[in-house]
Each structure stands twice: as C-alpha cells, then as structure tokens.
C-alpha positions as CSV (number, residue, x, y, z in Angstrom):
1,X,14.3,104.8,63.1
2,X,11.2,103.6,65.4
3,X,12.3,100.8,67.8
4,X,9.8,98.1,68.1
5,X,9.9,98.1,72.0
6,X,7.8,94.2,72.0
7,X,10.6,92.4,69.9
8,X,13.7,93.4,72.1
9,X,13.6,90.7,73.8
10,X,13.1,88.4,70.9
11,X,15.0,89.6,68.5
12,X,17.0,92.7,68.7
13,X,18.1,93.3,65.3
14,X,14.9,93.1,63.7
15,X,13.3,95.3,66.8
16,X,16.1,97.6,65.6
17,X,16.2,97.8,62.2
18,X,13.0,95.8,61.0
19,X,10.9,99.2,60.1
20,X,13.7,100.3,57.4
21,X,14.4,96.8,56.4
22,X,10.3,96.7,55.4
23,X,10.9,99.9,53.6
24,X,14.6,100.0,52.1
25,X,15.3,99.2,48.7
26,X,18.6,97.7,47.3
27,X,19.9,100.2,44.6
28,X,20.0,98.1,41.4
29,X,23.8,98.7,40.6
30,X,24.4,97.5,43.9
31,X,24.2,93.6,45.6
32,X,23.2,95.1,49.4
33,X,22.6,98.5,51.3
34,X,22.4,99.4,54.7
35,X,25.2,99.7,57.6
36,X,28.0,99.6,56.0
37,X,27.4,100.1,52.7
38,X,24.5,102.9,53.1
39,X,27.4,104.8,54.8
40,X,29.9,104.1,51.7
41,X,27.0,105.3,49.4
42,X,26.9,108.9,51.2
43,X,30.6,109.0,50.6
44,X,30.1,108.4,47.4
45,X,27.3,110.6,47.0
46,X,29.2,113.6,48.6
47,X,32.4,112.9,46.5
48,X,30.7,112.8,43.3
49,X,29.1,116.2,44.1
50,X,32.5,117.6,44.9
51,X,34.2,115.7,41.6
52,X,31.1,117.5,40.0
53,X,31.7,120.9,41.3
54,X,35.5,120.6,40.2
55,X,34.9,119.5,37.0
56,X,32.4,122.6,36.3
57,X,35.0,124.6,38.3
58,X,32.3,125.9,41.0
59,X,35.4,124.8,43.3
60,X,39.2,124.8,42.6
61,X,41.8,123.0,44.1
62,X,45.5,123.7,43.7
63,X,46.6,120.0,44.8
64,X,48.7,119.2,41.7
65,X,47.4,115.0,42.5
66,X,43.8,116.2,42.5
67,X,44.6,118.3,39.2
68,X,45.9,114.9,37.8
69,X,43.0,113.1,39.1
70,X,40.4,115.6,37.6
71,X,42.4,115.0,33.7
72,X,42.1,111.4,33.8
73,X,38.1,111.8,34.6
74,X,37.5,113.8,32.3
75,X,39.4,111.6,29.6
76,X,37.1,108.9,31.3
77,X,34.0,110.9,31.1
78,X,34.5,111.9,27.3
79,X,32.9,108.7,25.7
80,X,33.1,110.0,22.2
81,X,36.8,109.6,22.4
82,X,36.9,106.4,24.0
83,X,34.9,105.3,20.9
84,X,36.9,106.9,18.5
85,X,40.2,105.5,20.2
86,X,38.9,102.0,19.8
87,X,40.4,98.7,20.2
88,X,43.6,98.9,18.5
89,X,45.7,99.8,21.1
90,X,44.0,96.9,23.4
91,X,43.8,94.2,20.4
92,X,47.3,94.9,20.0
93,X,48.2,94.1,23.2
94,X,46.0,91.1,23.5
95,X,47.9,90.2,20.2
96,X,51.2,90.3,22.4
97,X,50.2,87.4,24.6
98,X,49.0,85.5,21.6
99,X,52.0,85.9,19.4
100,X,54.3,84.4,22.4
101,X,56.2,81.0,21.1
102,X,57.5,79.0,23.7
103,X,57.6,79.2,27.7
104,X,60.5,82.0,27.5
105,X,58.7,84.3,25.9
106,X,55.6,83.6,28.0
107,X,57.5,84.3,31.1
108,X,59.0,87.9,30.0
109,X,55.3,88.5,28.8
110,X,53.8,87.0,32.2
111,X,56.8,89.7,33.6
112,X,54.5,92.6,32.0
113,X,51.5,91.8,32.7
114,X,52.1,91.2,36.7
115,X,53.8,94.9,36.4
116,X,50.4,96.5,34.7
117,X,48.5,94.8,37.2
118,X,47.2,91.8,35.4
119,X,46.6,88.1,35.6
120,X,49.8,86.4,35.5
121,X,50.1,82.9,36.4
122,X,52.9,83.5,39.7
123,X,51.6,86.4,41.9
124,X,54.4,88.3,43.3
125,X,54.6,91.5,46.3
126,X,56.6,92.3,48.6
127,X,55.1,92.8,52.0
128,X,57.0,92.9,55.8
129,X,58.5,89.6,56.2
130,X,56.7,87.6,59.4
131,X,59.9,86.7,60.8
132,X,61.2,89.9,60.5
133,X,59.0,92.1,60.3
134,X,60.7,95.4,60.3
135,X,61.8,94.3,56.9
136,X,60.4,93.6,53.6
137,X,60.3,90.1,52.3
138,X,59.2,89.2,48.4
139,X,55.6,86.8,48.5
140,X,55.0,84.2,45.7
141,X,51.6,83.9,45.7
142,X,48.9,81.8,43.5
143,X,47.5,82.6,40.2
144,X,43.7,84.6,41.0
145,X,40.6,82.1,40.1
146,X,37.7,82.9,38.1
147,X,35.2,81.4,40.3
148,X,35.4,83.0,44.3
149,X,36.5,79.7,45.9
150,X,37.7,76.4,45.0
151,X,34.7,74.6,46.0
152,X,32.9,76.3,43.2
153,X,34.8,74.0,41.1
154,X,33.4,70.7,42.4
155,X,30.9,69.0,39.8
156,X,27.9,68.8,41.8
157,X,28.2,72.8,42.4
158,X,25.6,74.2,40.4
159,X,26.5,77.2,41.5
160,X,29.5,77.7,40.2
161,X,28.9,75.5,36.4
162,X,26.4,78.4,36.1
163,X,28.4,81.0,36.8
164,X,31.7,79.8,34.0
165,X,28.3,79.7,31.6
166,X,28.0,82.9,32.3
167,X,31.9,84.0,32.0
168,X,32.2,82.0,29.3
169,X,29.1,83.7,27.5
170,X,31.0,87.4,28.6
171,X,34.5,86.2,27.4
172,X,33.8,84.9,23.9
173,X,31.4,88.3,23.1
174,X,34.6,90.4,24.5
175,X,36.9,88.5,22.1
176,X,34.2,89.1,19.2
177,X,34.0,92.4,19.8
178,X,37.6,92.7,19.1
179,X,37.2,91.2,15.4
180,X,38.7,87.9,16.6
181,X,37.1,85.0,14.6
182,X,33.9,83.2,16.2
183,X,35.2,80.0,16.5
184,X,39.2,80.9,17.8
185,X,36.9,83.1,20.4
186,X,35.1,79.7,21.5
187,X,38.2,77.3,21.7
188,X,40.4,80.4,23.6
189,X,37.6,80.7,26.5
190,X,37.4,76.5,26.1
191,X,40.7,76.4,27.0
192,X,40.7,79.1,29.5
193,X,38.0,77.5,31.7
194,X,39.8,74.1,31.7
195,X,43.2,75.1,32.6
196,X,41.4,77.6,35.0
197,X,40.1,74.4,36.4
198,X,43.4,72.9,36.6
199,X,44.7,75.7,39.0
200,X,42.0,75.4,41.5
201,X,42.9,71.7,41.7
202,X,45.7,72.7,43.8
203,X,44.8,76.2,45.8
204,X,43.2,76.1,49.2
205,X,39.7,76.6,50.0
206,X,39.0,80.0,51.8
207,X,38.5,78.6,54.9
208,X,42.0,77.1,55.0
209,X,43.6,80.8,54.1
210,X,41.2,82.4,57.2
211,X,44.6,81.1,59.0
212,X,47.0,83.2,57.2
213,X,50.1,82.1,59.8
214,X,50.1,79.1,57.2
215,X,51.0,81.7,54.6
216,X,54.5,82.3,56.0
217,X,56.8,79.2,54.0
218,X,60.3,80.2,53.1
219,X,61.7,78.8,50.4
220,X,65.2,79.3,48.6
221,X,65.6,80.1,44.4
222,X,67.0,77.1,44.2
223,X,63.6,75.4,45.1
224,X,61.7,78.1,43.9
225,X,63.3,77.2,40.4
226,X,62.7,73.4,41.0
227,X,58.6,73.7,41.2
228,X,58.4,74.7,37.4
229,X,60.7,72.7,34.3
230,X,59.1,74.7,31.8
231,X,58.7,78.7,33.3
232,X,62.2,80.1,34.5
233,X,60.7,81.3,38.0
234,X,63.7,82.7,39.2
235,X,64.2,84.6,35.9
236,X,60.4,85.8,36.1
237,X,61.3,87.2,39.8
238,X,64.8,88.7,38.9
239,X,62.7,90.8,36.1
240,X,60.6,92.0,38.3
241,X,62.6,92.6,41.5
242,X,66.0,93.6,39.5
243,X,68.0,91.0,41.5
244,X,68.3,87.3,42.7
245,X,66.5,87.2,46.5
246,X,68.3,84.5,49.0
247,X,64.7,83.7,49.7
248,X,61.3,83.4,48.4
249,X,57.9,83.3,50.7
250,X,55.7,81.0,49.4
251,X,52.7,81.2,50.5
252,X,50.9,77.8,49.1
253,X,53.7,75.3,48.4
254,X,51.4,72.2,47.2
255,X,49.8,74.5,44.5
256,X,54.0,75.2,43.6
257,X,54.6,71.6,44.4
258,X,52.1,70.0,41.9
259,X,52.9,73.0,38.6
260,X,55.0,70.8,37.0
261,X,51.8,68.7,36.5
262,X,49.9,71.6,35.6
263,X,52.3,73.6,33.1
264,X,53.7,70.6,30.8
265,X,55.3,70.8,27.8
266,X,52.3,70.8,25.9
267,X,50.5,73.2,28.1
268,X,51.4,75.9,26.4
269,X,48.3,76.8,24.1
270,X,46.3,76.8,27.5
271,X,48.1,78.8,29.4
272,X,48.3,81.1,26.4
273,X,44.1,81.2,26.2
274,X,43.9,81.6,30.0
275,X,46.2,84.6,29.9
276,X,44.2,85.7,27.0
277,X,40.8,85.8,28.4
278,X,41.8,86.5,32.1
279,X,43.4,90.3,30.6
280,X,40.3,90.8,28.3
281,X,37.9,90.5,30.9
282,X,40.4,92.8,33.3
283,X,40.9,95.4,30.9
284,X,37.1,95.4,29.6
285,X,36.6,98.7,31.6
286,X,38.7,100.9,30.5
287,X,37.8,100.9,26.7
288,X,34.5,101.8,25.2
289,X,31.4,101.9,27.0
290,X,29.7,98.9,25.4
291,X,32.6,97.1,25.9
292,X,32.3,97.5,29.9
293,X,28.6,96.6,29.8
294,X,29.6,93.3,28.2
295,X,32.5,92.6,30.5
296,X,30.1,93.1,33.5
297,X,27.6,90.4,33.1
298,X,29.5,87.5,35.5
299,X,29.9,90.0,38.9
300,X,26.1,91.1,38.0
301,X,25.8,87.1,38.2
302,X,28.3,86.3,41.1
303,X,25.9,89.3,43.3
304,X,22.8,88.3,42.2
305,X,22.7,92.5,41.3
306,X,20.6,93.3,38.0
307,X,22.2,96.4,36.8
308,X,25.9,97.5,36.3
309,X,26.7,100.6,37.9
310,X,25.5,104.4,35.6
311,X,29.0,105.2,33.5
312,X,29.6,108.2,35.6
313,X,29.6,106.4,38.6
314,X,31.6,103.3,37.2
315,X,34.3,105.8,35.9
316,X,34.8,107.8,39.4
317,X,35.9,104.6,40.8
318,X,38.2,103.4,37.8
319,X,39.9,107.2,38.2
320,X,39.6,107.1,41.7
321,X,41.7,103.5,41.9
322,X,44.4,105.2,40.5
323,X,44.5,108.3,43.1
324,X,42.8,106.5,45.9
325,X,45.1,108.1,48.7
326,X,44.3,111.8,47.1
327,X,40.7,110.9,46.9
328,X,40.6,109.6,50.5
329,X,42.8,112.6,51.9
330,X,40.5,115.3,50.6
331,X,37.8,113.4,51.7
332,X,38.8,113.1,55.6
333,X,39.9,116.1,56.0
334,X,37.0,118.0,54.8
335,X,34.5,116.0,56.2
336,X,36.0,114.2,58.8
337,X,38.5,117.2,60.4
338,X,41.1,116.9,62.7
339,X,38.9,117.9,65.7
340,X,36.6,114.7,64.9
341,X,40.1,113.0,64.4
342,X,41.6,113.7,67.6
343,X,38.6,112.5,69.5
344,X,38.6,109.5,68.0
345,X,42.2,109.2,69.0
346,X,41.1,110.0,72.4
347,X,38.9,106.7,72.2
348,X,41.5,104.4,70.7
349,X,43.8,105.3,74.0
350,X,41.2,104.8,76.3
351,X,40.1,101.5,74.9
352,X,43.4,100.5,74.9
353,X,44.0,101.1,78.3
354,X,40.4,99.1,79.1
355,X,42.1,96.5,77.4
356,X,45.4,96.5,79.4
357,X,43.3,97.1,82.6
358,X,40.9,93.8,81.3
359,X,43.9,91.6,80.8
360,X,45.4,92.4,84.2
361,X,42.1,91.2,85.8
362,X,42.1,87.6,83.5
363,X,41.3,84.8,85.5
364,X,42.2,81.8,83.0
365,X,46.4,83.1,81.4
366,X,49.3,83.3,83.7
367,X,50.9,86.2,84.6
368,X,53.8,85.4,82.1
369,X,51.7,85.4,79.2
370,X,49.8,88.3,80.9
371,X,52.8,90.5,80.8
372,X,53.6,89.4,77.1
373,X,49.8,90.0,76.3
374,X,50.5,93.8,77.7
375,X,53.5,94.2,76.3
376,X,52.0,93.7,72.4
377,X,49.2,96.4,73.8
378,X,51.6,99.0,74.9
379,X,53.4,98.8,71.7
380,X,50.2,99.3,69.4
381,X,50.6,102.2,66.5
382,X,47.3,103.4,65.2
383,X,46.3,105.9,62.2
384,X,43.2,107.2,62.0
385,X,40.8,109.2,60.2
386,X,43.3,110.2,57.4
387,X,47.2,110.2,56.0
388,X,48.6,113.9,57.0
389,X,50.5,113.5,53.2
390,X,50.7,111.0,50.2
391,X,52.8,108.5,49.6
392,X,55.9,110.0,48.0
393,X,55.8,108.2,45.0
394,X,52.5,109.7,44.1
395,X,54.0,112.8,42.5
396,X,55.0,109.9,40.0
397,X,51.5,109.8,39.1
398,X,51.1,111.8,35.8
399,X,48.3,111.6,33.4
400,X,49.4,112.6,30.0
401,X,46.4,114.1,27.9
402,X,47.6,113.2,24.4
403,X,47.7,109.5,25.5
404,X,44.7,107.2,25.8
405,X,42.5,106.3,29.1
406,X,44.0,102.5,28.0
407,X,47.4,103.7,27.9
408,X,47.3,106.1,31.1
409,X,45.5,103.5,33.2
410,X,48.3,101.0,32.4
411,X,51.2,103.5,32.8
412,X,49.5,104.5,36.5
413,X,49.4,100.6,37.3
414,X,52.8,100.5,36.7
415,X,53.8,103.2,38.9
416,X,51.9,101.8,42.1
417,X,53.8,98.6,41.3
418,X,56.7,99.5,40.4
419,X,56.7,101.5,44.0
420,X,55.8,98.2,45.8
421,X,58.9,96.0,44.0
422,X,60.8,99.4,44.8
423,X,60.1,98.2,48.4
424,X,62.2,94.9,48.4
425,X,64.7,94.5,51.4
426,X,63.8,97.9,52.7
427,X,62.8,98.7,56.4
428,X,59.1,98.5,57.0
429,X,57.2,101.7,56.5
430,X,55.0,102.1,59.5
431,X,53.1,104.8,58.7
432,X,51.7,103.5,55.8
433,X,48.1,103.4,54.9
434,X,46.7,99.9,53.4
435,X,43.4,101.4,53.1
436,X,42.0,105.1,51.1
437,X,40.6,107.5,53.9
438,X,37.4,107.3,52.7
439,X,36.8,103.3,52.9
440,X,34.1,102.7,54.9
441,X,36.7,100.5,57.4
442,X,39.0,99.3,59.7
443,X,41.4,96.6,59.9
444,X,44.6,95.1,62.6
445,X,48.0,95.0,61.0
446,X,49.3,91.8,62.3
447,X,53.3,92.7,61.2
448,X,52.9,96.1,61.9
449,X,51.0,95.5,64.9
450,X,48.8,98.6,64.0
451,X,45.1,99.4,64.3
452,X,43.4,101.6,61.1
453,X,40.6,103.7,61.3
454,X,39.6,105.3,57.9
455,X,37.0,108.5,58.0
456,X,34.7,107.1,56.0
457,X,33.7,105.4,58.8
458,X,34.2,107.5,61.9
459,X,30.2,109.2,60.8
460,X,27.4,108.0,62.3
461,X,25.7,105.7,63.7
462,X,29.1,104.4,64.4
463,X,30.2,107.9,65.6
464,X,29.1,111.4,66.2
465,X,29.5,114.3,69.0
466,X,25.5,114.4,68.4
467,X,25.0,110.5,69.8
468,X,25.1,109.6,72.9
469,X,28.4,108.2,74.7
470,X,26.5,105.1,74.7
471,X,25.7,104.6,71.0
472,X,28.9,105.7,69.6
473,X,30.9,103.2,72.5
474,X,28.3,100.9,70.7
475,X,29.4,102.0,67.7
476,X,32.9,102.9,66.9
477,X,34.1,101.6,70.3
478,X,32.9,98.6,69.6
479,X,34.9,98.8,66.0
480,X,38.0,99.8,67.5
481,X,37.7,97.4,70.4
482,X,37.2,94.6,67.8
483,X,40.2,95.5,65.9
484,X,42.5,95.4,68.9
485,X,41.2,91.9,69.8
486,X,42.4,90.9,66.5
487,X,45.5,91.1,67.7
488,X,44.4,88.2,70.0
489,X,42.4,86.4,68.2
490,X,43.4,82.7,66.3
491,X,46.0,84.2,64.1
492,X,47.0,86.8,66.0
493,X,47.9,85.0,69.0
494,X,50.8,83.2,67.0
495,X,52.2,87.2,66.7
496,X,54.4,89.0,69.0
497,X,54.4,92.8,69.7
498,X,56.9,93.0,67.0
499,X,54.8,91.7,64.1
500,X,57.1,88.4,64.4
501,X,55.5,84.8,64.1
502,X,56.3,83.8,67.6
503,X,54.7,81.4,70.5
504,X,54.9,83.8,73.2
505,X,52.4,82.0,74.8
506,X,52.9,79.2,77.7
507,X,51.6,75.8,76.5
508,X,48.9,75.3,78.8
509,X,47.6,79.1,77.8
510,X,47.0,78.5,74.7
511,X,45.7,75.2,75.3
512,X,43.0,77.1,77.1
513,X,42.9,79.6,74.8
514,X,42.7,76.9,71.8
515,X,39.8,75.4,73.7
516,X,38.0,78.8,73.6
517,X,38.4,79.3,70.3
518,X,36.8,76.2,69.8
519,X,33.7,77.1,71.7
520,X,33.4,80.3,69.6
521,X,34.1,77.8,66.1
522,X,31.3,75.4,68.2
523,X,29.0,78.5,68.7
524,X,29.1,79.8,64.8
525,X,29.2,76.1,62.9
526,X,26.1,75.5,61.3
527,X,23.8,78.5,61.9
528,X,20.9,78.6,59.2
529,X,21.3,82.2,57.7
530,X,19.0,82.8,54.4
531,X,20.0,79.9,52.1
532,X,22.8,78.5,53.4
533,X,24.8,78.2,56.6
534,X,27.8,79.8,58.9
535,X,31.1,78.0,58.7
536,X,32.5,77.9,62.3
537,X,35.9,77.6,61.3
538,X,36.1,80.3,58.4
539,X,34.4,83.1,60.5
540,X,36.2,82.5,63.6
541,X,39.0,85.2,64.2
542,X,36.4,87.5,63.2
543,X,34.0,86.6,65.3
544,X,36.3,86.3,68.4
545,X,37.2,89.9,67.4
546,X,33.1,90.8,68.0
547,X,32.9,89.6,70.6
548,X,36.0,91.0,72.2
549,X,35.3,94.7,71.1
550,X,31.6,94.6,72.0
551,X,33.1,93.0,75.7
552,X,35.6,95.5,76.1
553,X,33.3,98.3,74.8
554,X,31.1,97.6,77.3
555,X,33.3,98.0,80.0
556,X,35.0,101.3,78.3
557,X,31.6,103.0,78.7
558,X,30.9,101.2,82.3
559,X,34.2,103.0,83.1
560,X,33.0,106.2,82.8
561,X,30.5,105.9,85.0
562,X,27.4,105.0,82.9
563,X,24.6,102.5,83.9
564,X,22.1,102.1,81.6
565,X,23.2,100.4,78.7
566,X,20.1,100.5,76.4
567,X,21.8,102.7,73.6
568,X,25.2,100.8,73.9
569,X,22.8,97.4,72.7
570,X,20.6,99.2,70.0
571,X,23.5,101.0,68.4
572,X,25.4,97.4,68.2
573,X,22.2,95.7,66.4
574,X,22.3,99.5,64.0
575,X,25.5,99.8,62.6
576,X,24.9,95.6,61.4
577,X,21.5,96.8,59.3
578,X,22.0,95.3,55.7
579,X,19.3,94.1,53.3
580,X,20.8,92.0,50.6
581,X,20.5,90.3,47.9
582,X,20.3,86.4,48.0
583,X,22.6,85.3,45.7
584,X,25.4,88.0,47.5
585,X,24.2,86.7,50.9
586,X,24.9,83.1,49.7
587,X,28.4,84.0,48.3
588,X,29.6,85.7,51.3
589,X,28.3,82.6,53.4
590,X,31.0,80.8,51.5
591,X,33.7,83.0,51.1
592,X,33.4,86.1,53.7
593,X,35.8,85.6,57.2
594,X,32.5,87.7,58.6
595,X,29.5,86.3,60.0
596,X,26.4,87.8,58.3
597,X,25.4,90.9,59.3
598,X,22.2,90.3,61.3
599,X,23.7,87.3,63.2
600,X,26.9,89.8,64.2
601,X,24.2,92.1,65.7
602,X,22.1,89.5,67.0
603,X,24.7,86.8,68.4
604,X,27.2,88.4,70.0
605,X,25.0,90.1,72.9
606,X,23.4,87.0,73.8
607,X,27.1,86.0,75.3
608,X,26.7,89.3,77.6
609,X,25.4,88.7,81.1
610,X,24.9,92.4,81.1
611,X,22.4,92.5,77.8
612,X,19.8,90.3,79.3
613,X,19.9,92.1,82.6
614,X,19.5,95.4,80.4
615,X,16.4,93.5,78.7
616,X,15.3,92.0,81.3
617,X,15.7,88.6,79.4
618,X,14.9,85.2,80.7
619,X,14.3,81.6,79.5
620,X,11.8,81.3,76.9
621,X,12.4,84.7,75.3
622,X,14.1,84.5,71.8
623,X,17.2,86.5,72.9
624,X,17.9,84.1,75.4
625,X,20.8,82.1,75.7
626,X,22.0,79.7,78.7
627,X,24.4,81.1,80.7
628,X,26.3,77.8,80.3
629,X,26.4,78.7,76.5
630,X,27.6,82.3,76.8
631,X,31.2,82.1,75.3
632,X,33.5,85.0,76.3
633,X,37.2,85.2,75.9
634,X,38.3,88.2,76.2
C-alpha cells in the first residue's frame, strides 16, 4: 500500500490508508472491511477452504470434536432436509410458551428457555465473583433489548421507531410462516414491542455499563425474591442452579427494583408475546432457508448491510458456534504454530517488563501505589495464540444424525450451559479461554487479571517475522501494550492484582489519576466522526488503554535500541484501516466502548512528543496538536 508521503503531516491515516480506502469495497453480506475485519475475512476464507476439503475428504482429521463438527455441517448444509423437516418441531415449541397459564408455569418455561440459550426475562451466569474472585459467584442480569441501546427508545429517535417497523415487519412474516393466524401474528408482535418498551424504561444506557465496577451489587434471596410478586425468582434460580445461593449479584438493581411495576398481574399476555417473538426471531436460523432470509431483515437494517450472508457461509458460523474452541484450536495451531506463539510470548514479557520499568520512573503516584501498581503487573497470566486442549466438557458435545439441525442445536446449547451453571461455587478456572482462537482479538480479564491474545490476530500487519521490529511493535505491541493498560485504566484501577474490587490506591492518586481520566473524557467528547459524534465518557477506558499501549510500545521498541520510528507510526494508522457503512458507523458511535477506527489511528499520536519530531510536525500542520493538549497517562 503506497504511502502518500505530502499528507503525513496532515493526516496520517488517510496518508496511510487513503489509496485502498479509494479502491476497497465493502462485501455486501458484511457492514465494514478493512483492519480488523479484512483479517477475520481471511480466517474465514482459509477455514471454509479447510471445512471444504474435509467435507469432500481431500483432508481427514481424526479429532473426534472436529468429526462432530463436520456431522452437524453437513446436516446444515443439506437444505432439502431442512425443508422436509419443517416447522413442526419449532411451532411446537413456540406452542409451549403460548399454552403457559399463569406466572408459574411461565417461570419453569422461562427456566428452559435460559438453559437453550434463549430470551428469558431474568438473565442468569455464573462468572468469578469481584470480591472473591478465585471463586464463582451466580449474576442476575437484565432481560436483552430489541433495539441496541436504550436511547433508541426515546420518541424523537427516528432511528430506532424505524428500526421496530422493521422488526416488527420480520416478526409478524416469521409468525405467518408458521401458519399462525394473520391477525394473532399482529397483536403478539403489538404486544411484544410495548412490553419490550417497558423493559428499557428501566436498564441503563451503554455509556452507564462502560463502568462495569457498578455491576458488582450483592443481594440476598430474600430480596432477590422481594423484586418480583408475580415470578418466583428464587424458584426460577434454584431450577437452574439446583440449589438455594446465600447470595445473588445483581447487576442493575433499579431495573429489579421497578419489575413489580413492569410484570403485574395482568401482564401476563405481554410477557407471553414478548417471549414469543423474542425465540422466533432467535431461532429463525436454524430452520429452513427461507425462513433465515426473513429473520435477517432487522440486523441488515441495524448495519445499514444490503445482503444477508450466502447460506454456506451463514451455516459455518451457526456450526462453528457450537464447536467454537475446536474450530479456533485447529485454526492456531495450523496457521499460527507454536514457534509464532512463543515469540509472541516473548513480546508480552518484554512489554510487561517496559511496563514495570515505566511505572518505576512515574513522576505523578507515590511510591505506595507504585509498588501496588507493580505488584498487579508481576502477577499478570496471559494465554496466547491458542488453548493446548478443549474444555473438558466438550466431549459432551455430540451431534446425533437421526435428530434434527433444530433439535441438535438446542441440545448443544444446553450442554455449554449447563457446563457454566455446573460452575457455581467452584474455584476460578484460570486457564480458561473467553474467546475461540481464531477471533480476530484481544481482551484484559479484570477478575482474572489475565491478558488474551487469540491467533487470528497475531498475522499481519499487526505481526509477522517478515515486518519490521518497528511495524509489528506498532502493531501487536501496541495491542498487547493496550491490553495491559486496561488493567489501569477507569475500571481497572478499582481492581487489585487478585481480580478483587479494591481501592488500593492512595486518595490523592487517584485524585490525580481521576483528573487524567478526565482530560482523556475532555479530549474524546464531542469529536465529529461521519454522522454523528464521540462520547467522551462511553469510549474512555478504551481509549486510555490506546493511548497507554501505543506509549509503552513506543518505548518497548526505543528499548531495543531503535531510532527511527517511521514504521512504528504508519503501522499504528494500518492496523485502524476500516471503510464502513454509515448506518454501522453511526450505531457504533452510540453503543461501541471504541472510538472509531480512523480517529484511534489518527488521535492517539498526536499526544506523542515523539510522532511530531518523527514528522517533523509543527503549528499549522493538520497533525498538530499543542503540547499543552497532549494527554498522556501512562
């Protein structure tokens, strides 16, 4: 990719990337391409081959979890079946939430649904408690919206009255399809919609849950039990937990503290219709063809994308959803390795250090919260590249050939979640993966205080033995330097090096630190991107992560002796190249803790004292910022 040498200093992203962004073209089953997702396409491209070769057995395997992989594809694949199975197995389950009489029976069905994976109006899972972290703790969560955010609820949003047209329009054909009567179909999604409405009333806006410390609010049965007259909470989580817990996270009490008001007596009916619609539109791709296409129309709407994805593709990642751990093992260590893996390992150690060495050197914490700030660093786990083995429930995972896709998705639902209630009141594993190994990610465990690095994206241009030690510091350095500053960052700064909520901080450091943060909020609020604006405040951990990595990076590679920092700079503006598609830019604007991609490559340098002397950048060029401005924290 030609750099346009005469807009460095004016623009660096678009002097990086501006020739492909003139030429590339969005696939239409997809919102946006580039970075990112141009890399998760060329996994996908070179898994589908492989899948391909399986299938046509120009390659074997003799991993029994593949094997079982490989028979629900094909029962995926085989679209005359799918049509001749029908809808009687789905109506009939449909029929099953209908045919419910009073709140009782509502719950036990609300019970099977949440263990298949489906709407349900109390989300439960058990995850490592953040107070105790080296144990699992049960999370009541909130009932999933239609709409991406709450806001899209207000009146005046336009937005978002368009999109529920558009569900609605999807939901009523769905319920048609199925030989349910015209105008039931109409009233059901009616209903739906409004008590849909109802529950967003009372759930927090996206920005508020960027702080997910405010998550962590213990709560006994007793008042568990108390939020709801009508549903028996604490018999829905005995069902699903097989015992009575002492205590309960809850991790939005107003929504719990106003249900009463939404689930009434005469509520019922609703409830019923929202439960109705929510599964038919879940479960809309896993039966026929045609009945996918239908179901498709509101995320085509919500990503401003004007095709679904090819029924080949679709179905790899409905099978692959299932096996995603075997599907991201073979995938790392084929085209990843463990040479490639190691040397990334290398790099995490070494950036760790830089970060240990950095903190020593801080000029605005004490030395008490210095040694605390070490401490968490020293006590860091990391997994990268790939799993060495499965999870050992996986060998649970059986795909029975005389059954249904419908039936065999379900049962493999179950299985995943019956592992994770299986998990209740155990000890923490740490070696867990959150993520398949070929995600095209990373991501900071807060509880586990752990940093992830999946294969997918350890290729280039955020890694490769053929780049430079300068681009792939600007690359994956950068990436693993910004997970570690999570782990310093808004929320993470309320963590310990145990995974605990915990002030280990002295008051007046995290004043200062507070103040910082507020400078980075200050930097980000407001910035005009496409057709809307950055929010400050839901963007910031992320963004103090950027800026952390690409700081610490920096130094990494200034550590090994290197001066010219030209390909660190131009890889950073590379690996943020994304065209997208309006409507998608706009949503993630609103909902996304990320900053959009061109201002992540174009922002964060200007804070460097280093990138304008590299440029040779001065007052009056676009790239420019005061040095007065530049906000650095870590």
């Amino acid at each position: 990719m030609r750099i346009n040498q005469a807009l460095l200093k004016d623009n660096l992203y678009q002097a990086v990337n501006g020739e492909w962004l003139e030429k590339a073209v969005i696939p239409s089953d997809k919102p946006a391409t580039g970075g990112f997702m141009s890399l998760a396409e060329k996994v996908e491209e070179v898994c589908l081959n492989d899948i391909s070769e399986l299938l046509e057995d120009k390659i074997t395997t003799t991993d029994p979890l593949m094997l079982e992989f490989i028979k629900l594809y094909k029962q995926a694949l085989d679209f005359d079946q799918r049509e001749k199975d029908g809808y009687v197995e789905a109506k009939a389950f449909l029929n099953s939430i209908l045919s419910q009489a009073d709140y009782q029976a509502i719950t036990d069905k609300m019970v099977e649904l949440l263990n298949y994976k489906l709407p349900s109006l109390i989300n439960l899972s058990v995850e490592p408690d953040m107070k105790n972290a080296q144990q699992n703790s049960l999370y009541m969560d909130v009932p999933r919206l239609i709409l991406p955010d709450t806001p899209y609820y207000d009146e005046e949003n336009e937005k978002g009255q368009f999109l529920l047209d558009i569900y609605q329009k999807q939901s009523e054909e769905l319920l048609i399809s199925l030989d349910y009567d015209n105008e039931q179909s109409q009233q059901w999604v009616k209903n739906c919609i409004e008590f849909d409405r109802k529950l967003a009333k009372y759930q927090k806006t996206q920005e508020e849950l960027a702080d997910y410390t405010q998550n962590y609010n213990p709560r006994s049965i007793a008042e568990v039990k108390d939020y709801c007259q009508e549903i028996a909470i604490d018999s829905f989580i005995k069902q699903m937990i097989k015992e009575v817990p002492d205590k309960i996270i809850v991790t939005q009490p107003s929504f719990f503290e106003n249900l009463n008001e939404i689930i009434q007596s005469d509520s019922i009916e609703l409830l019923k219709s929202w439960l109705l619609v929510r599964t038919i539109n879940d479960i809309s791709g896993i039966l026929s063809e045609d009945f996918r296409l239908k179901g498709s129309q509101f995320s085509l709407a919500l990503s401003g994308t004007p095709e679904p994805m090819k029924a080949k593709k679709f179905n790899f990642y409905l099978v692959r959803d299932m096996f995603d751990q075997v599907i991201g093992t073979y995938y790392g260590k084929k085209y990843l390795g463990f040479e490639a893996r190691n040397d990334i390992e290398s790099m995490v150690k070494a950036m760790i250090e830089v970060y240990k060495n950095r903190l020593e050197k801080n000029q605005w914490l004490s030395d008490e919260t210095i040694q605390l700030a070490i401490r968490k660093l020293e006590k860091f786990d990391y997994l990268i590249g790939f799993p060495d083995s499965y999870p050992e429930y996986y060998k649970d995972l059986k795909v029975n050939a005389e059954s249904s896709l419908f039936k065999n998705c379900l049962y493999l639902k179950m299985i995943h979640q019956k592992n994770q209630f299986s998990e209740y009141g155990q000890t923490v594993d740490r070696d867990k993966w959150l993520m398949p190994a070929d995600r095209v990610n990373a991501y900071y465990n807060p509880t586990l205080n752990n940093i992830c690095f999946a294969a997918g994206i350890l290729q280039a241009p955020f890694y490769s033995l053929d780049q430079s030690r300068a681009a792939n510091y600007g690359g994956i350095g950068a990436v693993i330097a910004h997970e570690i500053s999570h782990a310093f960052d808004n929320n993470g700064a309320k963590i310990d090096e145990n995974g605990n909520l915990n002030n280990w901080w002295t008051d007046q450091d995290f004043e200062a630190f507070n103040q910082k943060a507020q400078a980075v909020v200050e930097q980000w609020e407001g910035m005009p991107f496409g057709q809307g604006k950055v929010n400050g405040k839901l963007t910031v951990s992320e963004n103090i992560a950027d800026g952390g990595g690409l700081t610490a990076a920096l130094n990494a590679l200034k550590n090994e002796g290197e001066t010219d920092f030209k390909d660190f700079f131009i890889n950073w503006a590379r690996i943020w190249c994304q065209k997208a598609r309006p409507d998608y830019e706009l949503m993630l604007l609103q909902v996304d803790v990320h900053a959009p991609a061109e201002l992540r490559g174009n922002v964060q340098v200007k804070n460097l004292d280093e990138f304008h002397e590299t440029f040779g950048i001065s007052e009056g060029d676009g790239m420019w910022l005061p040095p007065e401005d530049r906000v650095r924290i870590w």
